[in-house]
N, C-alpha and C positions, 0 to 999 in steps of 0.2 A: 504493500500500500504506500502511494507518495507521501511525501510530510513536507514541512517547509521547506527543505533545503532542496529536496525535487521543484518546490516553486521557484526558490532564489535562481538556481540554473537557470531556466527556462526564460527567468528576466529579460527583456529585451525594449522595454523604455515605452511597449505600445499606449495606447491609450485606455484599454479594457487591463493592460495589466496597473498601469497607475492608480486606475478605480478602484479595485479590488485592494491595492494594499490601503490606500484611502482609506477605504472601509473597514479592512485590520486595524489601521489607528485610533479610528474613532470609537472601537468595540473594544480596544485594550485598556485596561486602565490606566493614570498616569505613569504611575511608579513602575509598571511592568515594560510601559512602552520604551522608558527614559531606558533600564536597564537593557532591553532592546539593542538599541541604538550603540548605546557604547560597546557592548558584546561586538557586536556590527561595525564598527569603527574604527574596532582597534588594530592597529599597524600588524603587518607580520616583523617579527624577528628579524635584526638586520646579520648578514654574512657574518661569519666571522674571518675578523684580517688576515690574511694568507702569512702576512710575516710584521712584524715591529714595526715602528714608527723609525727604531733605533737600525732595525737591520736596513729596511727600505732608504734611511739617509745616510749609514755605510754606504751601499751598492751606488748611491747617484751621487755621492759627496755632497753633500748638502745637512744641512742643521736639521733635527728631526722638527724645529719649532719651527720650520716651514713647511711641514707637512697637516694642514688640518682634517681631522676627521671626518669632514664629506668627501676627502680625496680621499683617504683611506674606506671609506664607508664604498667610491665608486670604485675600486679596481679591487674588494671583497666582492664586490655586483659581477664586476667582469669575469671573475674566476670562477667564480661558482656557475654563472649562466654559459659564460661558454669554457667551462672544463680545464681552464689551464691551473689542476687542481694535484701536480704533481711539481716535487723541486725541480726535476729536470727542464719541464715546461715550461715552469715561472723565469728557471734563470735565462734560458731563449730570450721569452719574451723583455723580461727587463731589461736584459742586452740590447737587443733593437731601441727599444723606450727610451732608454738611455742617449743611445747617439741621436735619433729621431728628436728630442725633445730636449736636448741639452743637458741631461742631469734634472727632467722635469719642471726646465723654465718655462718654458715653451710650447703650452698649448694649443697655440695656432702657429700656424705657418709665417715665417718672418715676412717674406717674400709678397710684395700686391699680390696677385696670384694674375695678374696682368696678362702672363703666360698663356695662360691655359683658356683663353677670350676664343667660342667657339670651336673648344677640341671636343666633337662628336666623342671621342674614344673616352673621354668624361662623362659625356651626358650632358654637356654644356651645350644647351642649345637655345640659352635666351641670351638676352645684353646684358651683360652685367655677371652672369654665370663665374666667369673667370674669377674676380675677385670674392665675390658673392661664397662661394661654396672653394675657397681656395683648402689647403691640406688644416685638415683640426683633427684632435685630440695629439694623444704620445706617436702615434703611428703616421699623424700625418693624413688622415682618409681626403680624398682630393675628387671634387667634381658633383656636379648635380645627380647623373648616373651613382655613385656611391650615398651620398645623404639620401635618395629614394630609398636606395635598398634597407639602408637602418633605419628610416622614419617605420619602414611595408615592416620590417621586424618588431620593432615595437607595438606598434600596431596588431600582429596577429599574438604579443603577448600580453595586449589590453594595457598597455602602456603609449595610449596615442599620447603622442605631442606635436602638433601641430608646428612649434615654433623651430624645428629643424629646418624644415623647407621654407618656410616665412621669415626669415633671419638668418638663416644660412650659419656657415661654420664659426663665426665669433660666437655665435649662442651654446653648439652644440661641443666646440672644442672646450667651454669654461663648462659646460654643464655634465657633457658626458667623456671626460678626458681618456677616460681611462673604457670604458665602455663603447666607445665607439673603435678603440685601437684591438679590443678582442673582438670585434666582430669583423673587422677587417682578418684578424687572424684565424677567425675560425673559420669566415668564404672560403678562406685561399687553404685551408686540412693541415694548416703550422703543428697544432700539436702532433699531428701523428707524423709531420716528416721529422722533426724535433726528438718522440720516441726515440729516433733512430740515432742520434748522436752525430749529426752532422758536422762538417766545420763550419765554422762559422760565418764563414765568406760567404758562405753557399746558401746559409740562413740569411745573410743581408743581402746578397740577389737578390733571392725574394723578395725582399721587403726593398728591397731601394732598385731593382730594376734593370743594373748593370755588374758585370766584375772584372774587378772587383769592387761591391759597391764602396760606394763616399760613404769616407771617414770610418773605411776599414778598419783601422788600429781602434778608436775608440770603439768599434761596436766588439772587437774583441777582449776589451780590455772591461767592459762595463758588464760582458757575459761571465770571464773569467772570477771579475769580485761574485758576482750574485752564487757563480757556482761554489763559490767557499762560505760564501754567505748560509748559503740555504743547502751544505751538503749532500750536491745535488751529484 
């Protein structure tokens, strides 16, 4: 037999379903309804931090008191949703983060993104595209083509946000730094070629496009600390 939580699923904002909980409201008592609500309300559990505040500002050289807790709160989001849920995984990726992002200065892209004015192979196909959706988060994600793709993701995991595509990468680089750089790594299967213990050249191809990518020795040198870091 259904019960409530068969109805909560089936929610879909209609108009005969608005009625009807209407009509629950007004038939609960106060003190049941109120209790309701907060039941209802309440947050899930946030990730827990993959590593220190202390280790994370070893690995980037940086002070841990420039690390705050919705940065660490977004790359506990990133790990957990897309799986870079193993030491060997983590120190990849914060190797790349590393050079990508200066040591975590650098959430957007230094560069106007002038560039990129019109490259189909982004997905840049308005005026303004280029600068608009230039490289954000640690990874750099670059192009209207890629901010589609992690709005449409968000999205089927009921995390719409509209202001990705309506504000482009200043919004999405300071809001989802660290989250937009694992979903870049999860399209491209980083963790499972990472499994494999690659070199690390060959990990920043990937991610930078040539080899040997730019600023080879630092992405070596930022994968190396994290691997002693996190006994990976």
């Amino acid at each position: 037999m259904s019960d409530l939580r068969d109805v909560c699923r089936s929610y879909k904002g209609l108009p005969h379903q608005d009625q009807a909980l209407l009509y629950l409201q007004d038939e609960l008592p106060q003190g049941v309804w109120h209790v309701f609500l907060n039941q209802w309300r309440k947050p899930e559990p946030k990730p827990q931090w993959p590593l220190t505040k202390d280790q994370l500002g070893n690995i980037m050289q940086c002070s841990p008191k420039y690390l705050p807790d919705e940065l660490m709160d977004d790359l506990a989001d990133c790990c957990e949703t897309f799986a870079i849920n193993t030491p060997i995984r983590l120190a990849y990726f914060l190797g790349q983060v590393g050079e990508e992002s200066a040591g975590l200065r650098y959430p957007l892209e230094i560069a106007s993104g002038e560039a990129y004015e019109w490259r189909s192979d982004l997905g840049n196909n308005h005026l303004g595209d280029g600068r608009k959706f230039k490289g954000a988060g640690f990874i750099q994600m670059t192009g209207r083509g890629w901010a589609t793709k992690f709005s449409q993701y968000l999205d089927r995991q009921g995390r719409h946000d509209p202001r990705i595509l309506e504000e482009g990468s200043k919004y999405t680089g300071n809001r989802y730094p660290w989250l937009c750089a694992g979903f870049w790594w999860h399209v491209n299967s980083m963790n499972e070629y990472c499994d494999q213990r690659p070199d690390v050249d060959r990990v920043g191809q990937r991610v930078n496009g040539v080899y040997p990518p730019r600023g080879a020795s630092e992405r070596r040198a930022y994968t190396k600390k994290a691997m002693q870091v996190l006994a990976a």
